[in-house]
N, CA, C and O atoms as a GROMACS GRO file, in nm:
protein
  460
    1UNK      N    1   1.621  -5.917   0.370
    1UNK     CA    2   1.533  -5.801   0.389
    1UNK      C    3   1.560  -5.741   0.526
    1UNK      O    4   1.577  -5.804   0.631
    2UNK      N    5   1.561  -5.642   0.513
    2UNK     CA    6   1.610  -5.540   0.659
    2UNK      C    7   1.493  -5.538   0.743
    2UNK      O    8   1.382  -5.542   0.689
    3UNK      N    9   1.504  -5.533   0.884
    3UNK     CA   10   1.411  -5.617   0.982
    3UNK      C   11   1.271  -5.463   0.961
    3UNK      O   12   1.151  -5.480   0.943
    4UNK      N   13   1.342  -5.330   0.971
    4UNK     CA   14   1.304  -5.238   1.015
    4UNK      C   15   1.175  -5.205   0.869
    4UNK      O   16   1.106  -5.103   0.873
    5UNK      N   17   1.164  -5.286   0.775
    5UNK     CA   18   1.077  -5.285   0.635
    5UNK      C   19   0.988  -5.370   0.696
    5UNK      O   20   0.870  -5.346   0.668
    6UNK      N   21   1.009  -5.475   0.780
    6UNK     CA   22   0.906  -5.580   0.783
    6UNK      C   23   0.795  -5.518   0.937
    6UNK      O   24   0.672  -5.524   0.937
    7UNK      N   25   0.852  -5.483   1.015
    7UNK     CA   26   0.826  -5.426   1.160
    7UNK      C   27   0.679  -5.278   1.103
    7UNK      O   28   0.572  -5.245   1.154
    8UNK      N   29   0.706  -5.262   1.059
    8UNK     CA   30   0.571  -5.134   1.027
    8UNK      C   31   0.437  -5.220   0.961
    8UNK      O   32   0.320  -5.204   0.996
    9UNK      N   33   0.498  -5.336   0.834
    9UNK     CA   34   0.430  -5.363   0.767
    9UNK      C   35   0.321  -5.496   0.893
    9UNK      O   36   0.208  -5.541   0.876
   10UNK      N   37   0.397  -5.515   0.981
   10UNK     CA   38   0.329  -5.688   1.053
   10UNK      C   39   0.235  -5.601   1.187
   10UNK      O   40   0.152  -5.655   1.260
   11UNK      N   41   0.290  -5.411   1.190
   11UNK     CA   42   0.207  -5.398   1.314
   11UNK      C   43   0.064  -5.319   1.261
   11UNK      O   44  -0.030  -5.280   1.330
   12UNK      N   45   0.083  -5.313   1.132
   12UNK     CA   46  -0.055  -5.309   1.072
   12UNK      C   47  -0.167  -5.383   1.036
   12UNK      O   48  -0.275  -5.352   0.985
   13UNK      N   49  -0.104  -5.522   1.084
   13UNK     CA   50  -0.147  -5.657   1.088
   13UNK      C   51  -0.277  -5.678   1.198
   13UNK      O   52  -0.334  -5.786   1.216
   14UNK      N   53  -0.301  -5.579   1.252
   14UNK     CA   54  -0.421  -5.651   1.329
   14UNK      C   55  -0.497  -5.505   1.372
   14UNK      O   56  -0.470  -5.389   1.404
   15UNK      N   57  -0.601  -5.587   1.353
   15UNK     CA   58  -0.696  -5.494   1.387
   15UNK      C   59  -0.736  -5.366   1.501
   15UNK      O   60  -0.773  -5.253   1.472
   16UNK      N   61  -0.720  -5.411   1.606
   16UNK     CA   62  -0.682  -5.308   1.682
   16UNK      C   63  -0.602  -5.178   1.694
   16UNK      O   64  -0.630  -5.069   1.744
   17UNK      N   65  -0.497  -5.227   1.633
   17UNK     CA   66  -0.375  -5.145   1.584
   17UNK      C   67  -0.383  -5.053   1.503
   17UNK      O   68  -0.326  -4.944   1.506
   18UNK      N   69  -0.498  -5.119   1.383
   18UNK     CA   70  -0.522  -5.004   1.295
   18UNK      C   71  -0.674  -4.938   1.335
   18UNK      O   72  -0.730  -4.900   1.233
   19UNK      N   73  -0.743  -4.919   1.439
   19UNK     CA   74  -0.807  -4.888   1.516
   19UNK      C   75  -0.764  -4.768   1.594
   19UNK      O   76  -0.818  -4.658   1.594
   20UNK      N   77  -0.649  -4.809   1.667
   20UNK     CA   78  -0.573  -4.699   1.734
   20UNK      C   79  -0.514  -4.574   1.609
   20UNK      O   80  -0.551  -4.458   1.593
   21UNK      N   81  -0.421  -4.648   1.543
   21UNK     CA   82  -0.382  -4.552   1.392
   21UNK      C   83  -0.527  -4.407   1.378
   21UNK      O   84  -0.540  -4.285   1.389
   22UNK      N   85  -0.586  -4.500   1.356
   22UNK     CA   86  -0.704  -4.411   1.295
   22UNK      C   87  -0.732  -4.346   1.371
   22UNK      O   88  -0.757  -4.232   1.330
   23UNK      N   89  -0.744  -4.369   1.518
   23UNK     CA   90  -0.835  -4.302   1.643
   23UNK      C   91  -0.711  -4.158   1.686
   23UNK      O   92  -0.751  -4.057   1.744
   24UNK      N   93  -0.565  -4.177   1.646
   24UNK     CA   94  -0.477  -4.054   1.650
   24UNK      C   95  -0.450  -3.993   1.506
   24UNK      O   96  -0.350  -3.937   1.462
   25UNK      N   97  -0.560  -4.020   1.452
   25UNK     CA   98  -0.572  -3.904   1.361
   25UNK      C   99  -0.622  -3.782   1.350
   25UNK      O  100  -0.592  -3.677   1.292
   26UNK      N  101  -0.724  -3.828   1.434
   26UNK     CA  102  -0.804  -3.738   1.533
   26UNK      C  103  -0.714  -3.627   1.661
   26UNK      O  104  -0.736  -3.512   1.697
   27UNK      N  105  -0.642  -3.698   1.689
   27UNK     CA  106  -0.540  -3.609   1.840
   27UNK      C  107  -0.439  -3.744   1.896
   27UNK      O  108  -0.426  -3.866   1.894
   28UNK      N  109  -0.378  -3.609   1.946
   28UNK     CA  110  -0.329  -3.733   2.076
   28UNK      C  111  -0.411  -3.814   2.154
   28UNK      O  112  -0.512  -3.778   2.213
   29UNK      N  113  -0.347  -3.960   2.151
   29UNK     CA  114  -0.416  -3.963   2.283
   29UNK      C  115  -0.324  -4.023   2.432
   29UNK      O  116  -0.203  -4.004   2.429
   30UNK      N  117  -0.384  -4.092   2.555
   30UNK     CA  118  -0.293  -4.126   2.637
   30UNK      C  119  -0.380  -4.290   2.637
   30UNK      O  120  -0.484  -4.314   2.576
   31UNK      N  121  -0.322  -4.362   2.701
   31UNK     CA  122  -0.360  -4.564   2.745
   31UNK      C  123  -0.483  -4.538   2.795
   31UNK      O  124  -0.562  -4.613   2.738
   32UNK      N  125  -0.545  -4.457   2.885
   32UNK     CA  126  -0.637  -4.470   2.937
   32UNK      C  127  -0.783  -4.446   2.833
   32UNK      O  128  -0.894  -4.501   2.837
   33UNK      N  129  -0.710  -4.309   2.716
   33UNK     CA  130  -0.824  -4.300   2.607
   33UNK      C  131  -0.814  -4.403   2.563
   33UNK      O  132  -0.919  -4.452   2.605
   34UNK      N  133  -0.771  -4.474   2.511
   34UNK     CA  134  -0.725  -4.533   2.451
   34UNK      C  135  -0.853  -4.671   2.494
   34UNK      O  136  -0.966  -4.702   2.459
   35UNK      N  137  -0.760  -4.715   2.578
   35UNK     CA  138  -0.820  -4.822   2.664
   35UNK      C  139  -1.006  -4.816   2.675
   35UNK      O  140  -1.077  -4.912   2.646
   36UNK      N  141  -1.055  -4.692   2.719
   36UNK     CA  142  -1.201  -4.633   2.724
   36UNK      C  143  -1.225  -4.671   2.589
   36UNK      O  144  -1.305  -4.763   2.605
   37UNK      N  145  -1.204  -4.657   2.434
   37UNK     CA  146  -1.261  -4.649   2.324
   37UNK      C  147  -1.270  -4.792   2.265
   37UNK      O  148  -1.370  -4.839   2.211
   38UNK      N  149  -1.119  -4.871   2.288
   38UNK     CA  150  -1.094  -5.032   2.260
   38UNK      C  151  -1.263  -5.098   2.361
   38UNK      O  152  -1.371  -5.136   2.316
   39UNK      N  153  -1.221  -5.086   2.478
   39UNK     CA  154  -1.264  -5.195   2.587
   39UNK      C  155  -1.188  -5.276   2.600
   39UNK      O  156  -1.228  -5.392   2.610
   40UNK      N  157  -1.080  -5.253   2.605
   40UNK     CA  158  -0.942  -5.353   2.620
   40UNK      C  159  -0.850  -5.336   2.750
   40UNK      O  160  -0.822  -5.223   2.789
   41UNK      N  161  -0.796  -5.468   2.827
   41UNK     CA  162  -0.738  -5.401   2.908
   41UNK      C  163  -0.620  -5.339   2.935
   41UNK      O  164  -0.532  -5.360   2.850
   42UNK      N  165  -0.580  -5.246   3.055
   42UNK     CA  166  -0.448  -5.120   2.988
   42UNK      C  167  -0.341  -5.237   2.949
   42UNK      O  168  -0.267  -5.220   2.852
   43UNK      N  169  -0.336  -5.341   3.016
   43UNK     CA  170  -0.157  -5.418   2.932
   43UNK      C  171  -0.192  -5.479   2.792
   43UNK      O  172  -0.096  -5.498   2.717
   44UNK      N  173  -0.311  -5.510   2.749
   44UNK     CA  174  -0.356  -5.549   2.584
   44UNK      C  175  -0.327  -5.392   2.520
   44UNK      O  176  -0.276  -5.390   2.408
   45UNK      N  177  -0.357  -5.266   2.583
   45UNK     CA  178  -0.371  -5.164   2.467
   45UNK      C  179  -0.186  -5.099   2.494
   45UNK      O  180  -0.129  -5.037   2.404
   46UNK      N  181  -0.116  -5.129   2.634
   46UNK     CA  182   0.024  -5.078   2.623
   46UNK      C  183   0.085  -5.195   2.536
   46UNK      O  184   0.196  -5.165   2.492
   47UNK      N  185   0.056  -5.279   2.513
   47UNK     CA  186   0.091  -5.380   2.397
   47UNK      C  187   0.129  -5.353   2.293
   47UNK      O  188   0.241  -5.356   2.241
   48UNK      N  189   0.017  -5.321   2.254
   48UNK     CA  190   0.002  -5.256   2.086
   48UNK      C  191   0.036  -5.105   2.098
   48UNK      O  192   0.042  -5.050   1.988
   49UNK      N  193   0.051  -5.052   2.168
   49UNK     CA  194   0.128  -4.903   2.218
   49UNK      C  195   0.233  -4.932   2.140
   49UNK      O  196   0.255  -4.898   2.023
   50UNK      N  197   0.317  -5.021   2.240
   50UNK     CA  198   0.417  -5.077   2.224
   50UNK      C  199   0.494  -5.136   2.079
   50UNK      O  200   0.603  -5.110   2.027
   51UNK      N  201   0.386  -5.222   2.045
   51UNK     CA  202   0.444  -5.232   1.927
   51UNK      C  203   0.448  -5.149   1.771
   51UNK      O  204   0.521  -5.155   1.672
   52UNK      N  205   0.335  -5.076   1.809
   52UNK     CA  206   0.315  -4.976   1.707
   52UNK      C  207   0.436  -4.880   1.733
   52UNK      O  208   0.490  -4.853   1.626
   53UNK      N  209   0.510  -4.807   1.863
   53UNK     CA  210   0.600  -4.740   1.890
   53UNK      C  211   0.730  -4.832   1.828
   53UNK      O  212   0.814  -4.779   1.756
   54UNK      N  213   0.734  -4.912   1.848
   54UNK     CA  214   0.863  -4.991   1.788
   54UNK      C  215   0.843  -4.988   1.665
   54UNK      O  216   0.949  -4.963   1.607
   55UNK      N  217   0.734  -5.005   1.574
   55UNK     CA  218   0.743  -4.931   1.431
   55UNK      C  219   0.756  -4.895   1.389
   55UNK      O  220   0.762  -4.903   1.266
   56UNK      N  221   0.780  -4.774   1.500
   56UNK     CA  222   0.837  -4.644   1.371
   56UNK      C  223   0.684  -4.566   1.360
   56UNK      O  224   0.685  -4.446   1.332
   57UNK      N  225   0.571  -4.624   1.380
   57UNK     CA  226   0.460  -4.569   1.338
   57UNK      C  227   0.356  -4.453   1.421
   57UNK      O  228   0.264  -4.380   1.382
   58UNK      N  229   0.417  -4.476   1.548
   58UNK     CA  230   0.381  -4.385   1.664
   58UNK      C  231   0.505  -4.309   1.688
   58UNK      O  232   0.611  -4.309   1.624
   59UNK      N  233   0.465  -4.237   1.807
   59UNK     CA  234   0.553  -4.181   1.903
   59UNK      C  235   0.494  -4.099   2.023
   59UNK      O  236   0.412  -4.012   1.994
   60UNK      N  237   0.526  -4.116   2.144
   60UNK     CA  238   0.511  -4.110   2.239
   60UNK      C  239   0.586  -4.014   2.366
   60UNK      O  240   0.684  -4.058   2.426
   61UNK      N  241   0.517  -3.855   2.404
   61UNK     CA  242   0.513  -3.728   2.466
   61UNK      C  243   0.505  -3.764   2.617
   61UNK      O  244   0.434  -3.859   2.650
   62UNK      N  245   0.577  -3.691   2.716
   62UNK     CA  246   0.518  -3.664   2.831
   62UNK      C  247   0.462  -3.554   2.822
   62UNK      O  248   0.492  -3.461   2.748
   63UNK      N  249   0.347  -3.565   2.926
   63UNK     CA  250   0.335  -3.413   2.955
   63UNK      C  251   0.299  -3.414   3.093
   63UNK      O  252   0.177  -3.424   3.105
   64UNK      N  253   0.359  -3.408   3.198
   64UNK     CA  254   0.341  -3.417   3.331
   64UNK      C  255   0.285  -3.539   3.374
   64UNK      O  256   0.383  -3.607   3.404
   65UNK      N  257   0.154  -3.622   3.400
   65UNK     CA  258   0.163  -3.731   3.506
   65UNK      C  259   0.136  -3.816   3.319
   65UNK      O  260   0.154  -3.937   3.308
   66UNK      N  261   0.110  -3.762   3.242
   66UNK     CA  262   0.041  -3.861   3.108
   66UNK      C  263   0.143  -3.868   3.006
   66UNK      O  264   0.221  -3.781   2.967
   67UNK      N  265   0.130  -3.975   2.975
   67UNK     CA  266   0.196  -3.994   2.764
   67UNK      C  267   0.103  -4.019   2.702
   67UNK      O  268   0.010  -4.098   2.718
   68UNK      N  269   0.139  -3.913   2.587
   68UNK     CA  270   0.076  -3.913   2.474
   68UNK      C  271   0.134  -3.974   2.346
   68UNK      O  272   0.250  -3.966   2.307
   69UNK      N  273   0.024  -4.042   2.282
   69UNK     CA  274   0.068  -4.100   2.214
   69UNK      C  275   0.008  -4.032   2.060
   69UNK      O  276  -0.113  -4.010   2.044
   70UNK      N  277   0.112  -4.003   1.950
   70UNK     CA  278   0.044  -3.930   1.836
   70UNK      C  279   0.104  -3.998   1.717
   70UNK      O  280   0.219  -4.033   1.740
   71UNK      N  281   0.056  -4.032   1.582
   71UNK     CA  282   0.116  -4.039   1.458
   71UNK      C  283   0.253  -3.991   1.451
   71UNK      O  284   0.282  -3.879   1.491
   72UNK      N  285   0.365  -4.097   1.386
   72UNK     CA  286   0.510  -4.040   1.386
   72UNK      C  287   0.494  -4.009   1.254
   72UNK      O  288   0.522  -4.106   1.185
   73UNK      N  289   0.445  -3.876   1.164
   73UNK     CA  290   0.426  -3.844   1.042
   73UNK      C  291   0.544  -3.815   0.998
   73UNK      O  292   0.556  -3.839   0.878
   74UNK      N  293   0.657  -3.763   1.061
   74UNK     CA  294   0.804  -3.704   1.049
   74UNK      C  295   0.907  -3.820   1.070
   74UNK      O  296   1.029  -3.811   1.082
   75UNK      N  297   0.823  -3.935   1.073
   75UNK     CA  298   0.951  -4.042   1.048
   75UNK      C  299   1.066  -4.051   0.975
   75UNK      O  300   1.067  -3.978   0.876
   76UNK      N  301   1.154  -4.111   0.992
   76UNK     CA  302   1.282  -4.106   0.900
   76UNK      C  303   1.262  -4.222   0.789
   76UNK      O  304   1.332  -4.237   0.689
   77UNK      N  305   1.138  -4.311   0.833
   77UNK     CA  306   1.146  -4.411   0.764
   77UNK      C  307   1.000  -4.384   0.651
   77UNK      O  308   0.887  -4.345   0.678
   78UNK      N  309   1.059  -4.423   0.526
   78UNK     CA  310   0.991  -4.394   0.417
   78UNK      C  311   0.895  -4.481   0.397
   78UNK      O  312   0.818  -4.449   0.307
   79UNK      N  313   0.867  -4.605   0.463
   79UNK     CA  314   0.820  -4.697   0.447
   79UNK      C  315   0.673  -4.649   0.580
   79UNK      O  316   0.554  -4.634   0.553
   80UNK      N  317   0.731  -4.637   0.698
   80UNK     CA  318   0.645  -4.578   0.788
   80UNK      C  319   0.577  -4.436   0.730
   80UNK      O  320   0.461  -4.424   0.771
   81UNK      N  321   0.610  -4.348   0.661
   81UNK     CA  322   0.552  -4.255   0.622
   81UNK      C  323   0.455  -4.273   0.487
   81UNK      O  324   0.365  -4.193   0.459
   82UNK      N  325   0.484  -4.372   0.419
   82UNK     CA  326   0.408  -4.429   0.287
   82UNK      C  327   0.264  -4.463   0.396
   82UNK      O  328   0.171  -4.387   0.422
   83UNK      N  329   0.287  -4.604   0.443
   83UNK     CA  330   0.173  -4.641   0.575
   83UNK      C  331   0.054  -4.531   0.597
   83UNK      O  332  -0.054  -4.494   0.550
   84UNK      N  333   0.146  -4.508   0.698
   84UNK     CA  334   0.098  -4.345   0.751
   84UNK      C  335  -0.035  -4.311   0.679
   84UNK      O  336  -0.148  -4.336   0.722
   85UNK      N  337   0.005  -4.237   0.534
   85UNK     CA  338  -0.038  -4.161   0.448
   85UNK      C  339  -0.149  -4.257   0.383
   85UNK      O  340  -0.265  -4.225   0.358
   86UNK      N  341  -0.080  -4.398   0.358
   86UNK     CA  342  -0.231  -4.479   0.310
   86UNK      C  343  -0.320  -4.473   0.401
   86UNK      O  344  -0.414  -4.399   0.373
   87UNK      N  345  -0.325  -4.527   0.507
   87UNK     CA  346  -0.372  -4.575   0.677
   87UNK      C  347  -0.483  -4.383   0.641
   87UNK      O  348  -0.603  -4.412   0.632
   88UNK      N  349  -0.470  -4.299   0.632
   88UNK     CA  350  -0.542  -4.172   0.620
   88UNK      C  351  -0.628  -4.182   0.517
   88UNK      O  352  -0.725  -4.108   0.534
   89UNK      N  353  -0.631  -4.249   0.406
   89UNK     CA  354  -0.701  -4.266   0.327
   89UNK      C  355  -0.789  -4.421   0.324
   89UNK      O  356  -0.863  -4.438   0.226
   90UNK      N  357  -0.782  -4.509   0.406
   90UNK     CA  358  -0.839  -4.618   0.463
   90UNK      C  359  -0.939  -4.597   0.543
   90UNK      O  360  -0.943  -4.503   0.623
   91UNK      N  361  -1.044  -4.701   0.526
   91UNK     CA  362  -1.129  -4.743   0.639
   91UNK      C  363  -1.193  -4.664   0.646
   91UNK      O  364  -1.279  -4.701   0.725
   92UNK      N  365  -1.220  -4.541   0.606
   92UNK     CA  366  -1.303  -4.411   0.679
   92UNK      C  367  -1.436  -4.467   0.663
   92UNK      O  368  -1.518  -4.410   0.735
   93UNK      N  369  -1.496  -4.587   0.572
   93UNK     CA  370  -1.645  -4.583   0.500
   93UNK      C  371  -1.632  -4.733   0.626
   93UNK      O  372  -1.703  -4.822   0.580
   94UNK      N  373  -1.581  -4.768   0.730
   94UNK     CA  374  -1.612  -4.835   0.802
   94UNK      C  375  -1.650  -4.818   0.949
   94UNK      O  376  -1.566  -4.802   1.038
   95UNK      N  377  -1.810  -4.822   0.973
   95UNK     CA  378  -1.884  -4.812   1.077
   95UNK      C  379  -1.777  -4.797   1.199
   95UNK      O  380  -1.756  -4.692   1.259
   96UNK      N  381  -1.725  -4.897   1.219
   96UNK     CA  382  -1.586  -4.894   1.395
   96UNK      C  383  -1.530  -4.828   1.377
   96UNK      O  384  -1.484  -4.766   1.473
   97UNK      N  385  -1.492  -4.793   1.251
   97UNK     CA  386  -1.350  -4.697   1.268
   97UNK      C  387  -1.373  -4.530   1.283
   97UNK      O  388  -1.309  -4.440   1.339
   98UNK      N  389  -1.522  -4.536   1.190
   98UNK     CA  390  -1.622  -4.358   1.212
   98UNK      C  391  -1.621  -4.381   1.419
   98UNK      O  392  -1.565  -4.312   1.504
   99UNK      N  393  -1.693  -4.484   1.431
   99UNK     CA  394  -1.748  -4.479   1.581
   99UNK      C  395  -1.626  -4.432   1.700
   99UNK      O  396  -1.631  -4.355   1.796
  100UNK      N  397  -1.521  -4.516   1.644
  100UNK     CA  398  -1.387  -4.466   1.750
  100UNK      C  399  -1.335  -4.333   1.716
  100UNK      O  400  -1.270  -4.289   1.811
  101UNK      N  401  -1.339  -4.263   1.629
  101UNK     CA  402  -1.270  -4.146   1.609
  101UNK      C  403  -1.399  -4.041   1.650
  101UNK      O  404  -1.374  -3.921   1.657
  102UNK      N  405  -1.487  -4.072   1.668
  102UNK     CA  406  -1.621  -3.955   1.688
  102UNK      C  407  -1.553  -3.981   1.879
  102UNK      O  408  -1.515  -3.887   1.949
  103UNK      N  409  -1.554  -4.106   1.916
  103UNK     CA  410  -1.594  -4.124   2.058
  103UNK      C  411  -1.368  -4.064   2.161
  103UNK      O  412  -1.323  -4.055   2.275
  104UNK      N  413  -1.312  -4.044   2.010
  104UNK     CA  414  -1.179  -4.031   2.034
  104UNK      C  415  -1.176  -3.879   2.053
  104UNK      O  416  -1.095  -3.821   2.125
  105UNK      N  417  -1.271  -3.821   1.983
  105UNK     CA  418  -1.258  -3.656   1.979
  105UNK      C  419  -1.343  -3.604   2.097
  105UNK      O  420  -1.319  -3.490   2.138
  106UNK      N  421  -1.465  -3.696   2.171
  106UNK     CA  422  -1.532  -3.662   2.348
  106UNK      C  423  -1.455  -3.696   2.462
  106UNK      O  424  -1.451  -3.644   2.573
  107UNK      N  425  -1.374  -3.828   2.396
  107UNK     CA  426  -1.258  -3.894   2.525
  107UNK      C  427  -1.224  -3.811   2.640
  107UNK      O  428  -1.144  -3.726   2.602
  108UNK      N  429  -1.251  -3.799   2.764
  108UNK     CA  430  -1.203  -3.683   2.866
  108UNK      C  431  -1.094  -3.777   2.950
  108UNK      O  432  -1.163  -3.841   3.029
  109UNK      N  433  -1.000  -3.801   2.961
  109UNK     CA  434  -0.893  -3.826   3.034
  109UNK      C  435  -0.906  -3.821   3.159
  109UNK      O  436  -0.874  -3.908   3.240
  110UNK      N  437  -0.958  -3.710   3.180
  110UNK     CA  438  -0.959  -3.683   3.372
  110UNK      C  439  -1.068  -3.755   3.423
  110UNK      O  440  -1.055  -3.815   3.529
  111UNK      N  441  -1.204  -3.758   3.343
  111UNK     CA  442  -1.313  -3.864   3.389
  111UNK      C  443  -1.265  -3.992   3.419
  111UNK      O  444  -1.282  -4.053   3.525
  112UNK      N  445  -1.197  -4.036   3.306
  112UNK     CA  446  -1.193  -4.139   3.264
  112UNK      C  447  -1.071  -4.222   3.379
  112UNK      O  448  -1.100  -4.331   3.428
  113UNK      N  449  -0.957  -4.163   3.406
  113UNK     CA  450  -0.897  -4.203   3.510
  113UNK      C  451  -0.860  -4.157   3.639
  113UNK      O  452  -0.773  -4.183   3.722
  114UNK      N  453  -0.946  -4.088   3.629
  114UNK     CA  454  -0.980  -4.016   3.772
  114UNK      C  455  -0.894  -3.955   3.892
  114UNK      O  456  -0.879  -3.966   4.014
  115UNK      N  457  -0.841  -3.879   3.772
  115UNK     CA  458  -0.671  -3.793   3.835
  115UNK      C  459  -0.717  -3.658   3.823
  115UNK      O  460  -0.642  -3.565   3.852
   0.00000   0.00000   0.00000
């Protein structure tokens, strides 16, 4: 089995991860939103940044001092775009996942890390 089939399917594997998924369905976001909505600290949430970007399942913008991090919907990989598209139709009827995407769409960046 080709590594790049198993890598999308194991970073959907934990909870957080599909926390974040959901919470950039809503927008971009950057580590620090990110971090504010988890309560996690920034190297636990560049973690799962991280490994969700190696999935295939993110992807990740500069835009001057910030990266943004948004849904890779235009993936090449069919397997990441199947995901994707389920992951949008998931979870919505679950309390954490309503609470992070309400508190993902007030997120202020500049409060929050104080740049």
């Amino acid at each position: 089995m080709k590594r790049d089939a198993v890598n999308p399917l194991k970073a959907v594997g934990d909870a957080n991860r599909v926390r974040i998924l959901k919470m950039l369905e809503e927008r971009e976001l950057c580590v620090c939103e990110v971090r504010e909505i988890l309560d996690l600290s920034n190297s636990t949430v560049s973690q799962h940044l991280a490994l969700l970007r190696s999935a295939d399942l993110i992807v990740d913008t500069k835009d001057g001092k910030w990266v943004n991090y948004r849904l890779h919907v235009e993936s090449g990989n069919v397997l990441v775009r199947s995901l994707l598209d389920l992951m949008k139709k998931s979870f919505e009827d679950d309390e954490t996942v309503r609470e992070d995407k309400k508190k993902a769409r007030r997120v202020d960046r500049v409060k929050i890390c104080g740049v």
